[in-house]
N, C-alpha and C positions, 0 to 999 in steps of 0.2 A: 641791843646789839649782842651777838655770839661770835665769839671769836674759834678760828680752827687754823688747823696744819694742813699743809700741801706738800705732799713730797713729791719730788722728782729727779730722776737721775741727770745728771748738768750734761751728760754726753749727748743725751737725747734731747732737753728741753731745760735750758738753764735760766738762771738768773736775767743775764744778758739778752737773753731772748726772749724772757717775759717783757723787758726793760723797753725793747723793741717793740712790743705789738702798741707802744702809748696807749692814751684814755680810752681807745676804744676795744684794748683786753682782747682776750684768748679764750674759746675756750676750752674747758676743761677738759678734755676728753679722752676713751679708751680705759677708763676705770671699769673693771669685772670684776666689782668685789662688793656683795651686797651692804654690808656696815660701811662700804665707802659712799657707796651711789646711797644709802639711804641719809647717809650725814648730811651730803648736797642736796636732798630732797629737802633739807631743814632749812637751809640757807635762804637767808633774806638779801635785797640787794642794800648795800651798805655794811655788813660785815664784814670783820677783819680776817686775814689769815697771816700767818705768816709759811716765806715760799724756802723750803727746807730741800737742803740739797743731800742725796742718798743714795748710798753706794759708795761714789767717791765724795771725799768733803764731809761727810755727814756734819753738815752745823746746818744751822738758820741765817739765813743770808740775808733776807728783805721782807718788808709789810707787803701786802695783796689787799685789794679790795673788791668784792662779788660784785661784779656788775649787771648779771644779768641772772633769775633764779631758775632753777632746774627746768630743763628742756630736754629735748630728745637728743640724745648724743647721735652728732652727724657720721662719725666714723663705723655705725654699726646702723643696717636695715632691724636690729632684736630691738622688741619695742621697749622689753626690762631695763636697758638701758641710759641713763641721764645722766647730765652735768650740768655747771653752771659756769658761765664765763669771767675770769678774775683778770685786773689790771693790778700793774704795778704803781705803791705808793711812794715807796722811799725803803733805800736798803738800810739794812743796821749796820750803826757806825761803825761794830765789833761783831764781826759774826761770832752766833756763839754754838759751842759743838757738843755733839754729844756726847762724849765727856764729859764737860762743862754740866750740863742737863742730868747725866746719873748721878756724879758727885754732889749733887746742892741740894741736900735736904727737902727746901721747901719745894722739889719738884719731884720727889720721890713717887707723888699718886697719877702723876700724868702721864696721858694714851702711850704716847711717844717714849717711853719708860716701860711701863707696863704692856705694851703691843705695839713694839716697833714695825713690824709689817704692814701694817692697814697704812694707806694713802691718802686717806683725806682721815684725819681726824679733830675731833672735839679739844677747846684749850677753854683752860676755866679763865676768871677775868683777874684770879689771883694770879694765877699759870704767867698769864700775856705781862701784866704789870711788872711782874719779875723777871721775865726773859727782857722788854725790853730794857729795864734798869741795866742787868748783863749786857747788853747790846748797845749801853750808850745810846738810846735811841726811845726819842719820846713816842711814848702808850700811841 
């Protein structure tokens, strides 16, 4: 299993509204950014993300799970483009913010740190274990 981030701005497509689409998930779509759409081309169905709120809030709000693995994203006829469809698991009991995330050492080498821009990115299985510990919220 590989774990990764999903950011999104909560005006546009928030927590709540992932929360919404139930087990039958969202997807992912409207990413134009090849190290994003190439992370989703990695994604298997059963991986984790976690759904990261950006712009406003910036914290980590809830677990994700890939439901469905990279396809053609509907919102574009460009065929470079793909996504993959993610439901919501369970929010974190403590969202935790980015602050929280640059301040703590052992999160010092992660995407999310180091390339806050890119929208879908890679989380190590250190990375996840430790956010969710911050988060009051089991792995």
């Amino acid at each position: 299993m590989a774990y990764w981030l999903f950011k999104s701005e909560p005006d546009e497509w928030g927590w709540p509204d992932q929360v919404a689409r139930g087990p039958a998930g969202e997807e992912w779509h409207g990413i134009r950014n090849y190290q994003a759409r190439n992370n989703m081309r990695l994604m298997q169905v059963g991986d984790l993300g976690f759904f990261y709120h950006s712009r406003t809030g910036l914290e980590i709000v809830g677990i994700v799970e890939v439901c469905a693995t990279s396809h053609p994203d509907s919102t574009t006829e460009d065929p470079r483009w793909d996504c993959v469809d993610i439901r919501s698991v369970r929010p974190l009991e403590a969202p935790v913010s980015l602050e929280q995330i640059k301040r703590d050492p052992e999160l010092s080498e992660m995407v999310l740190v180091k390339n806050s821009r890119l929208s879908v990115q890679p989380v190590t299985e250190q990375e996840w274990k430790h956010i969710c510990k911050l988060g009051k919220t089991k792995p």
